[in-house]
C-alpha positions in Angstrom: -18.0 5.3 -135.1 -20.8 2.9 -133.5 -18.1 0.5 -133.1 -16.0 2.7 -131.0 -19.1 4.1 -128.6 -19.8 0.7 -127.8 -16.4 -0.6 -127.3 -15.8 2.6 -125.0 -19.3 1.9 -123.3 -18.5 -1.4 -122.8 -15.6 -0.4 -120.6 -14.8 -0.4 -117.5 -14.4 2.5 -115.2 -10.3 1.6 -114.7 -10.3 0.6 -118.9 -11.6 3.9 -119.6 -9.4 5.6 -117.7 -6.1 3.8 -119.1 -7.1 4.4 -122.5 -7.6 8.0 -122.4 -4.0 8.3 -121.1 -3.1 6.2 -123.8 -5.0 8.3 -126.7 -3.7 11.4 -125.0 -0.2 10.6 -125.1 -1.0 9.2 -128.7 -1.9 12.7 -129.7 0.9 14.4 -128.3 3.2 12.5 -130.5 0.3 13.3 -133.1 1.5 17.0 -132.6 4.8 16.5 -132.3 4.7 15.1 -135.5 2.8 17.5 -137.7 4.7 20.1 -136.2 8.1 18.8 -137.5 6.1 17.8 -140.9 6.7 13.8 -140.7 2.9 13.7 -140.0 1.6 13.1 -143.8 -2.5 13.0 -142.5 -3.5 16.1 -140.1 -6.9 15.4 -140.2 -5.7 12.1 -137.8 -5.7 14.6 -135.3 -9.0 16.1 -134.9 -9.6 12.1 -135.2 -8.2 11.3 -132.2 -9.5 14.5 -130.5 -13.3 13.1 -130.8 -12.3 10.2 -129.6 -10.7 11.4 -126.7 -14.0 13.7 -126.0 -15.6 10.8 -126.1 -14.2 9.0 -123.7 -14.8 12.0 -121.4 -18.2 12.3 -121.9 -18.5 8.7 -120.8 -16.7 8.8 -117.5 -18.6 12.2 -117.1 -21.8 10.3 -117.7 -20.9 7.7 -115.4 -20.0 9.7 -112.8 -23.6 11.8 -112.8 -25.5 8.5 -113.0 -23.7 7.8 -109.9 -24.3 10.7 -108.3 -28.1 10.2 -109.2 -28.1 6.5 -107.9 -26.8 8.1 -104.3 
């Protein structure tokens, strides 16, 4: 998990932003799939949901800080 906060923190605004289209798409397949029962690990999904949350509360946190900084 540490690896992933400081890979996300690490990123930039425009990185950030790409990536959490990308995990949201990823868990929309994610549902697709456990829906239809070809998804064998379900717990994947509340996974990919933290990490998702996540990357929101980063952009969140960079946007107050800039919002502070004005």
């Amino acid at each position: 998990m540490q690896k992933h906060m400081r890979d996300i923190r690490e990123s930039t605004d425009s990185e950030l932003k790409v990536k959490l289209n990308e995990l949201q798409e990823n868990l929309y397949y994610m549902r697709v799939n456990a829906k239809t029962g070809q998804m064998e690990k379900t717990s994947d999904i509340k996974k990919e949901r933290k990490v998702i949350a996540r990357v929101f509360t980063e952009i969140n946190s960079r946007k107050q800080k800039a919002l502070i900084q004005k």
